[in-house]
mmCIF file of the N, C-alpha and C atoms, coordinates in Angstrom:
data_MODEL
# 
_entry.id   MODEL 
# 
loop_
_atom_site.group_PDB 
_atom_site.id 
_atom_site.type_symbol 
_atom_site.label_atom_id 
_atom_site.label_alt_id 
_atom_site.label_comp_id 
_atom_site.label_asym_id 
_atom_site.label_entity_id 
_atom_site.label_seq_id 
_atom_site.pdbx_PDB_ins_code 
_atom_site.Cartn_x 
_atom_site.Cartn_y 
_atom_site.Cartn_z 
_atom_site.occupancy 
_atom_site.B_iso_or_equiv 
_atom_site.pdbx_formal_charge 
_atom_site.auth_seq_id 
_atom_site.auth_comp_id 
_atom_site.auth_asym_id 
_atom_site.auth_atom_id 
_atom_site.pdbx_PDB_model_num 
ATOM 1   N N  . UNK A 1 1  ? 106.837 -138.506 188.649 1.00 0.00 ? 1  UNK A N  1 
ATOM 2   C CA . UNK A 1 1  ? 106.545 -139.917 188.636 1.00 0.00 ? 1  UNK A CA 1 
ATOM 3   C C  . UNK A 1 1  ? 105.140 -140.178 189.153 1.00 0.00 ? 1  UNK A C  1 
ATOM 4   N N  . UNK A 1 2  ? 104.653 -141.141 189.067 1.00 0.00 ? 2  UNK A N  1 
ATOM 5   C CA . UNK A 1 2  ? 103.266 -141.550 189.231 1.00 0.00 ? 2  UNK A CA 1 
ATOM 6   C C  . UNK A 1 2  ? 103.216 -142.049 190.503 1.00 0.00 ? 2  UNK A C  1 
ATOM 7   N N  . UNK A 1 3  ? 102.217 -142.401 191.222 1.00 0.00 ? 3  UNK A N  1 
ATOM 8   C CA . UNK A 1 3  ? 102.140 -142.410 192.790 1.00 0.00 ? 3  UNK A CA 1 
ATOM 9   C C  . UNK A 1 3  ? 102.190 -144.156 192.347 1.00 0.00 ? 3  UNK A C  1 
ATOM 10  N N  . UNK A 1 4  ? 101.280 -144.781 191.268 1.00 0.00 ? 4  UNK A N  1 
ATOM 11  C CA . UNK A 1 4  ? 101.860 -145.681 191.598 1.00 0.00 ? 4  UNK A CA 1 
ATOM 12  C C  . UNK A 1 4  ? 103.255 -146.648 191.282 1.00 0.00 ? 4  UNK A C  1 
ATOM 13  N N  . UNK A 1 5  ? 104.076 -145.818 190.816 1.00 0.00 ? 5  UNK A N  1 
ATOM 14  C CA . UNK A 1 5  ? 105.494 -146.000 190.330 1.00 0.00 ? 5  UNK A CA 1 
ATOM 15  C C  . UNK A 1 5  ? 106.814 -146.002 191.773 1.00 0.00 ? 5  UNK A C  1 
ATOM 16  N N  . UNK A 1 6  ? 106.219 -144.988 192.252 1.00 0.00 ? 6  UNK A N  1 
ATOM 17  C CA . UNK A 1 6  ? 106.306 -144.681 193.923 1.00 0.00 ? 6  UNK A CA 1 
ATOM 18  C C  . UNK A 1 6  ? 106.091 -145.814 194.993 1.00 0.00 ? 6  UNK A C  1 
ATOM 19  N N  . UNK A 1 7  ? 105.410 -146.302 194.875 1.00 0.00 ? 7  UNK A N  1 
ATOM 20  C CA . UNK A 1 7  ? 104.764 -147.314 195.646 1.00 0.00 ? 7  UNK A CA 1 
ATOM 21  C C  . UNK A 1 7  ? 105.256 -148.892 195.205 1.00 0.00 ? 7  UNK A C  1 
ATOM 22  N N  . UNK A 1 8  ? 106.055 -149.020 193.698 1.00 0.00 ? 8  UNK A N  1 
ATOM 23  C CA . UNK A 1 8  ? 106.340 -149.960 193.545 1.00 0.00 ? 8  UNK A CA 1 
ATOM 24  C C  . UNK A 1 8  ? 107.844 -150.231 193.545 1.00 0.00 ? 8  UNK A C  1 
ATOM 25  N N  . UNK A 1 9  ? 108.281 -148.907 193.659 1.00 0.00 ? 9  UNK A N  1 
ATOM 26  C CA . UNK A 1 9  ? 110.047 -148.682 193.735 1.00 0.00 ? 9  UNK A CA 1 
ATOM 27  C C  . UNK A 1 9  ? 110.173 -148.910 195.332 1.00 0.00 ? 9  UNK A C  1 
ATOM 28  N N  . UNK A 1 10 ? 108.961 -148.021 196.235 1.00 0.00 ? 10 UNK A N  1 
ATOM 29  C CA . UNK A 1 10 ? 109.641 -148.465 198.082 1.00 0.00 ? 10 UNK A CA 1 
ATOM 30  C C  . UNK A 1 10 ? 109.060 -150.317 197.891 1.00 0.00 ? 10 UNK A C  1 
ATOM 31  N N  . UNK A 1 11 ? 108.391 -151.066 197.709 1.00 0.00 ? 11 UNK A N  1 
ATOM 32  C CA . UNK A 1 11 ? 108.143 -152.091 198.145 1.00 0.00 ? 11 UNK A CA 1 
ATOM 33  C C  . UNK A 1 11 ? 109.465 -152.985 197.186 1.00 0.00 ? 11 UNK A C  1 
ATOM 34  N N  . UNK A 1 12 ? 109.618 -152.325 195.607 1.00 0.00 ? 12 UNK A N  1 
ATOM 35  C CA . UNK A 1 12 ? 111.267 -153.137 195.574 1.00 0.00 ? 12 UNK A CA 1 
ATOM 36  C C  . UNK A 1 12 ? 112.202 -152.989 196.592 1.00 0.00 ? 12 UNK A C  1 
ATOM 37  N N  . UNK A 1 13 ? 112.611 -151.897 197.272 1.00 0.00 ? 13 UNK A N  1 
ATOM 38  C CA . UNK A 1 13 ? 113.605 -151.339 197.979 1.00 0.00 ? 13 UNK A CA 1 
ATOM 39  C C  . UNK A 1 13 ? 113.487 -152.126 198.911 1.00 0.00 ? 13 UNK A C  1 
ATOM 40  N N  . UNK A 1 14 ? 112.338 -152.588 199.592 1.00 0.00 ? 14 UNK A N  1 
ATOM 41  C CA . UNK A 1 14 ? 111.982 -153.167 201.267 1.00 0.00 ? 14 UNK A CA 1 
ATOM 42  C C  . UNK A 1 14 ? 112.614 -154.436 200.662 1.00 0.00 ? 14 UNK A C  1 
ATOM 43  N N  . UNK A 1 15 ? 112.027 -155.049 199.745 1.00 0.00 ? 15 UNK A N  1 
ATOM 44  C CA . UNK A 1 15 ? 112.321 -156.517 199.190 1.00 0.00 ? 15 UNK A CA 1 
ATOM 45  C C  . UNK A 1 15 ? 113.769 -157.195 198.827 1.00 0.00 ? 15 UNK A C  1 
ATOM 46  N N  . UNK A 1 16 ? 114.381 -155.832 198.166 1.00 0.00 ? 16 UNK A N  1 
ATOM 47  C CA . UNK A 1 16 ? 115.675 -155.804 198.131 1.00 0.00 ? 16 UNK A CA 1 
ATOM 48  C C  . UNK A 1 16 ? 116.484 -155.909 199.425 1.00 0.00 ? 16 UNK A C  1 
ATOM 49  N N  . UNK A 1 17 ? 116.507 -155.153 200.753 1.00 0.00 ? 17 UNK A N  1 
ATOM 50  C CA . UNK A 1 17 ? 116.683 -155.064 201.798 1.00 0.00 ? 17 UNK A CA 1 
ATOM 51  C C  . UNK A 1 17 ? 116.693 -156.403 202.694 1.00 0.00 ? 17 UNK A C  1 
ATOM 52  N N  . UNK A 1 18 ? 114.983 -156.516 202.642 1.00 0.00 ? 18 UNK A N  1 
ATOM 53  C CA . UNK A 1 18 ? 115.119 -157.989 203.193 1.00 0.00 ? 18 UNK A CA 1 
ATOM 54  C C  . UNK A 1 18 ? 116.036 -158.745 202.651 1.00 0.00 ? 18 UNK A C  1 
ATOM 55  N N  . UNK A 1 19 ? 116.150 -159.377 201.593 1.00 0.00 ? 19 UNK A N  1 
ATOM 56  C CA . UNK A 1 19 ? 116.910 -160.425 200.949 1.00 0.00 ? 19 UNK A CA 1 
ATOM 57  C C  . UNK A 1 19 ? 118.597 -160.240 201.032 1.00 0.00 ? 19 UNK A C  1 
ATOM 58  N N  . UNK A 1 20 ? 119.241 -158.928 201.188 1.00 0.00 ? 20 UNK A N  1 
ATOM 59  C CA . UNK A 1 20 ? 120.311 -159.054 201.566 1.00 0.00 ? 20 UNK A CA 1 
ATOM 60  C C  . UNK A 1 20 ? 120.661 -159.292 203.315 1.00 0.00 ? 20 UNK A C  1 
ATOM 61  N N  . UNK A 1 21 ? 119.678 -158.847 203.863 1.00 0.00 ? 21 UNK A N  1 
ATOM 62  C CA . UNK A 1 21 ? 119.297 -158.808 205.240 1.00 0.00 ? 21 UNK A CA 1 
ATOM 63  C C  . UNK A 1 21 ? 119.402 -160.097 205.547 1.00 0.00 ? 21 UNK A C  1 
ATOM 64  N N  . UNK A 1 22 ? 118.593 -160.676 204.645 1.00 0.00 ? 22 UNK A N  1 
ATOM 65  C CA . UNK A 1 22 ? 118.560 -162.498 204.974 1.00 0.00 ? 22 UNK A CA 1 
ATOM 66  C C  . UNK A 1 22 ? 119.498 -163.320 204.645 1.00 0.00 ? 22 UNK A C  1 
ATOM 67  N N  . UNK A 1 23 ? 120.107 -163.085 203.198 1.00 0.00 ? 23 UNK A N  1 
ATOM 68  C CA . UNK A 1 23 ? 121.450 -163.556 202.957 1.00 0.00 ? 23 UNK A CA 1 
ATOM 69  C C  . UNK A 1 23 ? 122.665 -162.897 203.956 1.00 0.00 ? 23 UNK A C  1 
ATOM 70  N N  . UNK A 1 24 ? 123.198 -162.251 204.264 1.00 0.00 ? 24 UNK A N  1 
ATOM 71  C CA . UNK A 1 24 ? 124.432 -162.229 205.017 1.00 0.00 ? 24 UNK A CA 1 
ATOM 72  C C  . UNK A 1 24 ? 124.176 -162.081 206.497 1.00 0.00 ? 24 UNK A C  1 
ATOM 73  N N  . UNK A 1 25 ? 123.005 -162.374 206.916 1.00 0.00 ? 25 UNK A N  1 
ATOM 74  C CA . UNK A 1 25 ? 122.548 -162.425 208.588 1.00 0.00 ? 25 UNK A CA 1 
ATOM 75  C C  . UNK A 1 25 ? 123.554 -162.882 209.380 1.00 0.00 ? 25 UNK A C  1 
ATOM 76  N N  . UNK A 1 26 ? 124.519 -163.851 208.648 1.00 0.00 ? 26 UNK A N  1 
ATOM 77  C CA . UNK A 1 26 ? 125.545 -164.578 209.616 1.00 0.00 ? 26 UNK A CA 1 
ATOM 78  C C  . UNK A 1 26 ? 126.680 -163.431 209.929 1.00 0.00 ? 26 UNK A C  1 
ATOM 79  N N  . UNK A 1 27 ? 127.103 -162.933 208.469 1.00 0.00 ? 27 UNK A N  1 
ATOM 80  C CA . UNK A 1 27 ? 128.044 -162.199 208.933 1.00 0.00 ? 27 UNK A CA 1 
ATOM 81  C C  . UNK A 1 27 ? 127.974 -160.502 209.667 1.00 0.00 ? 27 UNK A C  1 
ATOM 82  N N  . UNK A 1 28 ? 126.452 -160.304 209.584 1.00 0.00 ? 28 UNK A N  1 
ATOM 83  C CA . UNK A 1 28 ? 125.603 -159.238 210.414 1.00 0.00 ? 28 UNK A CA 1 
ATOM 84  C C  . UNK A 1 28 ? 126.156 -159.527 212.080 1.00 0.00 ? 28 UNK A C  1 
ATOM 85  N N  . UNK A 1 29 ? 125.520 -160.929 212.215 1.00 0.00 ? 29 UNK A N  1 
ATOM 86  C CA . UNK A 1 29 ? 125.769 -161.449 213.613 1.00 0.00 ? 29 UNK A CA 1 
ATOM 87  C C  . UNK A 1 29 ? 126.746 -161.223 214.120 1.00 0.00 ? 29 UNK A C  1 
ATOM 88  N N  . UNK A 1 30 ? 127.901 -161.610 213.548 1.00 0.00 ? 30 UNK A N  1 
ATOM 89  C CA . UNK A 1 30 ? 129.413 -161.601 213.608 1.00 0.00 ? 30 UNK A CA 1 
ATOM 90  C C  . UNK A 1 30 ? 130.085 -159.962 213.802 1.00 0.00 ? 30 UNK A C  1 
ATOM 91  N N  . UNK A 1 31 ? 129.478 -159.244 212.796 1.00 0.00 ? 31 UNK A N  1 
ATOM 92  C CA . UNK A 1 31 ? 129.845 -158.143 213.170 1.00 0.00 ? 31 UNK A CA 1 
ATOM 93  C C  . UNK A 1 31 ? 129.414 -157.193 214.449 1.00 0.00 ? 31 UNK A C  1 
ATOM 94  N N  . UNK A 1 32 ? 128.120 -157.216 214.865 1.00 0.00 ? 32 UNK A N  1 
ATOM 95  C CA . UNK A 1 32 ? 127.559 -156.864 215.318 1.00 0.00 ? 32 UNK A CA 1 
ATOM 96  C C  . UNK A 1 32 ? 127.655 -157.246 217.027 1.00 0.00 ? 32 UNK A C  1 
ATOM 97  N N  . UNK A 1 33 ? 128.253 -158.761 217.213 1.00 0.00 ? 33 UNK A N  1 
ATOM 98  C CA . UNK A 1 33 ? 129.361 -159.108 218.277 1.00 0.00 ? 33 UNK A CA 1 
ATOM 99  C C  . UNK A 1 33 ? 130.394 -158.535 218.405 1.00 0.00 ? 33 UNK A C  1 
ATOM 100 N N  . UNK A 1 34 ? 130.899 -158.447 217.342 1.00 0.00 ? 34 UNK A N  1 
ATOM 101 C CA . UNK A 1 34 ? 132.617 -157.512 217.712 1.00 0.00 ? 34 UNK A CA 1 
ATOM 102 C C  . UNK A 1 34 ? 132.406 -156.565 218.461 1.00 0.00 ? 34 UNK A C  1 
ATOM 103 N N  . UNK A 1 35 ? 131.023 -155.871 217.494 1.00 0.00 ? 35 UNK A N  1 
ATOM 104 C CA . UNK A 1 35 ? 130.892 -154.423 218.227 1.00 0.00 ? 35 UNK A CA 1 
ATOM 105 C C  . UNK A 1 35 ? 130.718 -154.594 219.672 1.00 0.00 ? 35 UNK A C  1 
ATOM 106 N N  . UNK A 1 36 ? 129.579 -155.304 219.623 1.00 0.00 ? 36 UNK A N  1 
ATOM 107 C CA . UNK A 1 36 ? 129.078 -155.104 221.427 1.00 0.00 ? 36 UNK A CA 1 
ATOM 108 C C  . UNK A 1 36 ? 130.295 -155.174 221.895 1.00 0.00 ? 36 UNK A C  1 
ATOM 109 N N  . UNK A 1 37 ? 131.028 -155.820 221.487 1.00 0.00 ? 37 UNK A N  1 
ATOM 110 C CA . UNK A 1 37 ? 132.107 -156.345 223.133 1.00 0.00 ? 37 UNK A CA 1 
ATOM 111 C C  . UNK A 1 37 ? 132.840 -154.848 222.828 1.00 0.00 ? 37 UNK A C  1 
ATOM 112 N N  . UNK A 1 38 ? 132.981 -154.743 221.272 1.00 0.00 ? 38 UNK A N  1 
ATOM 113 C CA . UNK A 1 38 ? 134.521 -152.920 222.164 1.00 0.00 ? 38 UNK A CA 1 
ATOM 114 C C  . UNK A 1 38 ? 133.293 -152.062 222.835 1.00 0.00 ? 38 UNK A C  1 
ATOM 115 N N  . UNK A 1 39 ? 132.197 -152.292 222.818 1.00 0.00 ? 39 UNK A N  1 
ATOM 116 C CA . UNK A 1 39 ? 131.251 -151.421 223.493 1.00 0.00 ? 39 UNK A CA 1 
ATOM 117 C C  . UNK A 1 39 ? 131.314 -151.133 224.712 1.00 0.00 ? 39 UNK A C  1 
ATOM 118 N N  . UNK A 1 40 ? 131.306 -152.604 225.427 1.00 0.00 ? 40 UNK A N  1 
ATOM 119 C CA . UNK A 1 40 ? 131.027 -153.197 226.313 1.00 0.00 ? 40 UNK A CA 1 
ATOM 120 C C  . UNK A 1 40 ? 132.530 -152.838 226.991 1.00 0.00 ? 40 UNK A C  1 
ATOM 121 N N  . UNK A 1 41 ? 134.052 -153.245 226.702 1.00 0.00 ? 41 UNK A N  1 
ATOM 122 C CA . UNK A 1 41 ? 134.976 -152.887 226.993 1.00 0.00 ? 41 UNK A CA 1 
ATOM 123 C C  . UNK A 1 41 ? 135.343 -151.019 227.352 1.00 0.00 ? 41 UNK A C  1 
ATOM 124 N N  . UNK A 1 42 ? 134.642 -150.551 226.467 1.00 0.00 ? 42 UNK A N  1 
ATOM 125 C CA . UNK A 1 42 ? 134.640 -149.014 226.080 1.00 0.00 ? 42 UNK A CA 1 
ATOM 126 C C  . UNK A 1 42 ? 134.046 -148.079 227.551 1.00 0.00 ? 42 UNK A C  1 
ATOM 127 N N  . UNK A 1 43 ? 132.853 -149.051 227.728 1.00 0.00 ? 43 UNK A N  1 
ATOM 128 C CA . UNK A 1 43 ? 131.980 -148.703 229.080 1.00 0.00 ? 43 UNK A CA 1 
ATOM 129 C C  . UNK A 1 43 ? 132.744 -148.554 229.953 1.00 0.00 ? 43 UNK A C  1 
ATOM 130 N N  . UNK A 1 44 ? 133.343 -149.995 230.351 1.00 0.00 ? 44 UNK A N  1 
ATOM 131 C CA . UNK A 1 44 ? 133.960 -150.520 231.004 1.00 0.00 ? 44 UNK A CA 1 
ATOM 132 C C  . UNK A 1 44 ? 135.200 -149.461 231.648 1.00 0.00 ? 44 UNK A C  1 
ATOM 133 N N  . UNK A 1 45 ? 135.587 -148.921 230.802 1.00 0.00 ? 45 UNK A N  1 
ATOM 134 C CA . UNK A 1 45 ? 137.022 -148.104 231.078 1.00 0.00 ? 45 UNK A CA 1 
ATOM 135 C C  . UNK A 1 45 ? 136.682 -147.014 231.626 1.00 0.00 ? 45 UNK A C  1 
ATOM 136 N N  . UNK A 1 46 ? 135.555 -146.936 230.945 1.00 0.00 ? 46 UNK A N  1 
ATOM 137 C CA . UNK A 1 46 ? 134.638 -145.424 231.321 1.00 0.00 ? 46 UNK A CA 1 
ATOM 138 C C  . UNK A 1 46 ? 134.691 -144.902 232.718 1.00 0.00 ? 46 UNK A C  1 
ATOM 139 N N  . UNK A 1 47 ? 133.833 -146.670 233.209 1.00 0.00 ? 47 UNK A N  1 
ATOM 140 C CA . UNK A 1 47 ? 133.676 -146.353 234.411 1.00 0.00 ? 47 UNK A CA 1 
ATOM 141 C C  . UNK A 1 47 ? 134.613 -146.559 235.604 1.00 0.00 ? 47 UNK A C  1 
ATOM 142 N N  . UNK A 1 48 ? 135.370 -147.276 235.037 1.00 0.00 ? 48 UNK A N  1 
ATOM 143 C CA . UNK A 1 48 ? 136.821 -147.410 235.927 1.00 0.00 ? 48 UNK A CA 1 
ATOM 144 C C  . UNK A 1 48 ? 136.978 -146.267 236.076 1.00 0.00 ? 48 UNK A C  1 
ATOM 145 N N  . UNK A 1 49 ? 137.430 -145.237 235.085 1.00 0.00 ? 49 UNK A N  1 
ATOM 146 C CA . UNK A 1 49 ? 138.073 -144.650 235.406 1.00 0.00 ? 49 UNK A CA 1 
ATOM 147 C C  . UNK A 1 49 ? 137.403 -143.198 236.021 1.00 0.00 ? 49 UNK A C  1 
ATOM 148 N N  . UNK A 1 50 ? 135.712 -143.162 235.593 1.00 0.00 ? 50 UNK A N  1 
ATOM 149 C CA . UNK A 1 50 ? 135.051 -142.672 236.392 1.00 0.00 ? 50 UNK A CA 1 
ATOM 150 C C  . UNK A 1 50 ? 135.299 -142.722 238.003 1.00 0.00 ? 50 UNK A C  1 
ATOM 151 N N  . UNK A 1 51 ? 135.098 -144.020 238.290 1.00 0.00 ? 51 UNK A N  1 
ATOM 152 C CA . UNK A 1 51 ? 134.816 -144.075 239.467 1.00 0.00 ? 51 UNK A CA 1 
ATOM 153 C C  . UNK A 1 51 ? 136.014 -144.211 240.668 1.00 0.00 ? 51 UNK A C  1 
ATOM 154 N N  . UNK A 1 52 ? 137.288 -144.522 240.143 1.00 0.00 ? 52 UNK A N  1 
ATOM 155 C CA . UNK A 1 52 ? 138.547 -143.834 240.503 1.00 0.00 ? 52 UNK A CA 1 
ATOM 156 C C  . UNK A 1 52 ? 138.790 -142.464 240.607 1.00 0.00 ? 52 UNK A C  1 
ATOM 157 N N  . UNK A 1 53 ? 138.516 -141.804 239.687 1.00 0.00 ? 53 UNK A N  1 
ATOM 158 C CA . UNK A 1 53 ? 138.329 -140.628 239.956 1.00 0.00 ? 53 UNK A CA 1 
ATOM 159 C C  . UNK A 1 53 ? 137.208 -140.140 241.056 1.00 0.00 ? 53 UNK A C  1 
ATOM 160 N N  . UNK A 1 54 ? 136.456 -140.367 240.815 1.00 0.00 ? 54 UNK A N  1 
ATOM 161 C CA . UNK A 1 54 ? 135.632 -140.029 241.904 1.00 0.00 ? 54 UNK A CA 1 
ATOM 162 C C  . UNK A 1 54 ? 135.290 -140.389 243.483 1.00 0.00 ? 54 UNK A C  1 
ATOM 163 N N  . UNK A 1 55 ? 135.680 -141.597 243.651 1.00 0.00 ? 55 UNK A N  1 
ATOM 164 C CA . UNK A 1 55 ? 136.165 -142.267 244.571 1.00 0.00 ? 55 UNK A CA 1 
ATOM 165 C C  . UNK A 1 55 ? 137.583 -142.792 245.367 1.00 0.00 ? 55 UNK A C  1 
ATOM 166 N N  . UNK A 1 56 ? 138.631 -142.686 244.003 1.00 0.00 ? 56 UNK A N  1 
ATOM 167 C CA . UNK A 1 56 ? 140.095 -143.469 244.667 1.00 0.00 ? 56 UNK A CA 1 
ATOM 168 C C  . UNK A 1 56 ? 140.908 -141.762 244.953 1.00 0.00 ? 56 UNK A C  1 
ATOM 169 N N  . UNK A 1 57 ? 142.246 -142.128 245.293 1.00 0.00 ? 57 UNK A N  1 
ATOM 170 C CA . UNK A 1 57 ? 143.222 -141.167 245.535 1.00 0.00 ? 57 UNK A CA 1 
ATOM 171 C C  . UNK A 1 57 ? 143.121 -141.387 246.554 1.00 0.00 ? 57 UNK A C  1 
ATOM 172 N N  . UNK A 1 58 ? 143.916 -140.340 247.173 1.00 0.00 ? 58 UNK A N  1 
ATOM 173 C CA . UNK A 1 58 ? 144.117 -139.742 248.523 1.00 0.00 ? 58 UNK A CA 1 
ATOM 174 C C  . UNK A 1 58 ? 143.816 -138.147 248.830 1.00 0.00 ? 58 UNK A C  1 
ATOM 175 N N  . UNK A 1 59 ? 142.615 -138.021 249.474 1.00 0.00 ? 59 UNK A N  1 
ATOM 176 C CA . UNK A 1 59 ? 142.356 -136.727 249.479 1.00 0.00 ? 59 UNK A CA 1 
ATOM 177 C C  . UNK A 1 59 ? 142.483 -136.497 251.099 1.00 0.00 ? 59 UNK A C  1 
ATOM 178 N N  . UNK A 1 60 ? 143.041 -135.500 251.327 1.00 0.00 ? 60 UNK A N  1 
ATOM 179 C CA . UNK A 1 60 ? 143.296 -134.270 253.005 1.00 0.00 ? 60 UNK A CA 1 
ATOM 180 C C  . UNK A 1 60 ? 142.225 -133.239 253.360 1.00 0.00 ? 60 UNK A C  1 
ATOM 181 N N  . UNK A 1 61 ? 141.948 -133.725 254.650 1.00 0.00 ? 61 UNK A N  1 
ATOM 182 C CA . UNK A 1 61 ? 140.855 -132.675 255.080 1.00 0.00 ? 61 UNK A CA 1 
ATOM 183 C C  . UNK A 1 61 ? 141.321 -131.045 254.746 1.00 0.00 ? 61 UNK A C  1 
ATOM 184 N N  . UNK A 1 62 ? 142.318 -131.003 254.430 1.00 0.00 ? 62 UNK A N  1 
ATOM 185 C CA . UNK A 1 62 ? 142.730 -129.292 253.952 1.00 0.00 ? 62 UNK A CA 1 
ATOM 186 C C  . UNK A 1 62 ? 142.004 -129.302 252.747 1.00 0.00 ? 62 UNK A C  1 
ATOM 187 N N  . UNK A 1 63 ? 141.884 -130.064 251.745 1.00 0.00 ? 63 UNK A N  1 
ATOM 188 C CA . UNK A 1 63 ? 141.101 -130.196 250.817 1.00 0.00 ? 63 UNK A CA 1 
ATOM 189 C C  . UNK A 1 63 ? 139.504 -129.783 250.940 1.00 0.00 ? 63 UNK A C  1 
ATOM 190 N N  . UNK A 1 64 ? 138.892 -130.594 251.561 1.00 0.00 ? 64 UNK A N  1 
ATOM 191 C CA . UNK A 1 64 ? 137.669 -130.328 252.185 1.00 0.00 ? 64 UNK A CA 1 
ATOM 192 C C  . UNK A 1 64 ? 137.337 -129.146 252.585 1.00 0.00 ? 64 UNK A C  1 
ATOM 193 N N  . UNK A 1 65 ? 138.611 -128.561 253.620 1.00 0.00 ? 65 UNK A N  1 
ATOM 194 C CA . UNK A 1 65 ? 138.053 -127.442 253.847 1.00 0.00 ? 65 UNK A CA 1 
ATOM 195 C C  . UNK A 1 65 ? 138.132 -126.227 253.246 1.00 0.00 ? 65 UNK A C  1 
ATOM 196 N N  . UNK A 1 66 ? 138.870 -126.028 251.974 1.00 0.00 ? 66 UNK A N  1 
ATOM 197 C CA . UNK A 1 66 ? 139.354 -125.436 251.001 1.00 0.00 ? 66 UNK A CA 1 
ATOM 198 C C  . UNK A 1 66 ? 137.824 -125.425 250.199 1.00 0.00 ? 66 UNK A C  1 
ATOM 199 N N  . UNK A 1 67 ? 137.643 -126.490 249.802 1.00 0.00 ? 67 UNK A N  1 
ATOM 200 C CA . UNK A 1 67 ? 136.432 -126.235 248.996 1.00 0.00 ? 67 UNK A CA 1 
ATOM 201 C C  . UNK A 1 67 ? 135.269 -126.103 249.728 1.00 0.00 ? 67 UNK A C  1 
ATOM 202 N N  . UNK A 1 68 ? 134.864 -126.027 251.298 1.00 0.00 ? 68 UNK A N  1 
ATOM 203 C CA . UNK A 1 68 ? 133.716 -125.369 251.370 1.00 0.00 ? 68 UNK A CA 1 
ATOM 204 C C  . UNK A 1 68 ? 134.038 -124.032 251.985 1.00 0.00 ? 68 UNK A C  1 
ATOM 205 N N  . UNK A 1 69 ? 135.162 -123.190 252.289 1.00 0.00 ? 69 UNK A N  1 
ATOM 206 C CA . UNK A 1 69 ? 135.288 -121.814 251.784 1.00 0.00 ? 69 UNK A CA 1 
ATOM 207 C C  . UNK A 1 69 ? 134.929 -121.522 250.484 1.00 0.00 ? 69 UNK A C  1 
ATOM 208 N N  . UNK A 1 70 ? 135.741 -122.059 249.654 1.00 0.00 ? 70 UNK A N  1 
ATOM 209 C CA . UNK A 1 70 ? 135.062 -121.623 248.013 1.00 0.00 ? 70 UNK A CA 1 
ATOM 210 C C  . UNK A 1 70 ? 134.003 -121.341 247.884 1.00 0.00 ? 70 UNK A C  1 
ATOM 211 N N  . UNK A 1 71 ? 133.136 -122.354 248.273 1.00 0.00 ? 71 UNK A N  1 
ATOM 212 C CA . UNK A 1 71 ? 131.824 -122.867 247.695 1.00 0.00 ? 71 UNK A CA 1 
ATOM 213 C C  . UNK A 1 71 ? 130.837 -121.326 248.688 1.00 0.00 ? 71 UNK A C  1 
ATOM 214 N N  . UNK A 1 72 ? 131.561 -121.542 250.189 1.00 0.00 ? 72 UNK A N  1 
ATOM 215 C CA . UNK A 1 72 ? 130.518 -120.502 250.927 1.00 0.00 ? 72 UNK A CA 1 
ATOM 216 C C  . UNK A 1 72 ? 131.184 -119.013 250.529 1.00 0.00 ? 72 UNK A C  1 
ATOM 217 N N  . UNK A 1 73 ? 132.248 -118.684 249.785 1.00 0.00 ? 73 UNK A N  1 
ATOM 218 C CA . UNK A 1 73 ? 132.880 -117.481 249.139 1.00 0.00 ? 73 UNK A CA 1 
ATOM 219 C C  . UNK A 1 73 ? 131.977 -117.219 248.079 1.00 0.00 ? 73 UNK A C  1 
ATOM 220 N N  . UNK A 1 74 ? 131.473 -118.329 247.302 1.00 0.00 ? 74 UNK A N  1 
ATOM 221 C CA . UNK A 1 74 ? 130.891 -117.967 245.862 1.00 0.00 ? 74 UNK A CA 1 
ATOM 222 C C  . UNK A 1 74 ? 129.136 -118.230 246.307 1.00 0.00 ? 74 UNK A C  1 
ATOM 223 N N  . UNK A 1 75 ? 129.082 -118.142 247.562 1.00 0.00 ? 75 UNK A N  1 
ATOM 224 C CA . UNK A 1 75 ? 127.517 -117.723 247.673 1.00 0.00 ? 75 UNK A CA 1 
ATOM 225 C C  . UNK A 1 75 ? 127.122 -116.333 248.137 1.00 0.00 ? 75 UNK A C  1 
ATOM 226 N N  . UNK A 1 76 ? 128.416 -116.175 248.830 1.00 0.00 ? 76 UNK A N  1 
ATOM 227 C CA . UNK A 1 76 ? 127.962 -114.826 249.330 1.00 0.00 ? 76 UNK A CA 1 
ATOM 228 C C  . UNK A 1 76 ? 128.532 -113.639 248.217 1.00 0.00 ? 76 UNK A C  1 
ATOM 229 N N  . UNK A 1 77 ? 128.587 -113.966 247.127 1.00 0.00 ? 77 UNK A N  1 
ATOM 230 C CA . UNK A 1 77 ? 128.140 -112.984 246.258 1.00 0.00 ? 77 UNK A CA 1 
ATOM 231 C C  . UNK A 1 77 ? 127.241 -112.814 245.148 1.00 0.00 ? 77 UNK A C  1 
# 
C-alpha cells in the first residue's frame, strides 16, 4: 500500500473512534461507574481482610517465641 493510503486509513480510524467515543459517552460513563465501585469494593475486602490478618486474632507469646527460635535456627546455618 502507499504511504499515503496509510496515512489516510489511521486518520479514518482516529475519526471513526472519536465519533463513537462521542456518541455513546453516556453509556461509557455509566459503565465505567459500575466498574469503579466493584473496584473500589474489591480493594476494600482486600484490605479488610489484609489487615485482620495481619493485625486481628489472638496470638500467645509461645508464638513469638517459637518464631524467633526459627528465625535465629535458620541464621545460624
Amino acid at each position: 500500500m502507499d504511504k499515503k493510503w496509510t496515512i489516510g486509513l489511521g486518520l479514518l480510524g482516529i475519526l471513526i473512534v472519536f465519533l463513537l467515543l462521542w456518541n455513546f459517552a453516556p453509556a461509557i460513563q455509566r459503565w465505567l461507574a459500575s466498574v469503579f465501585v466493584d473496584i473500589i469494593l474489591l480493594l476494600a475486602a482486600f484490605a479488610a481482610g489484609w489487615l485482620f490478618g495481619r493485625f486481628g486474632g489472638k496470638r500467645r507469646r509461645s508464638d513469638d517465641e517459637r518464631n524467633a527460635r526459627n528465625i535465629t535456627q535458620a541464621q545460624k546455618k
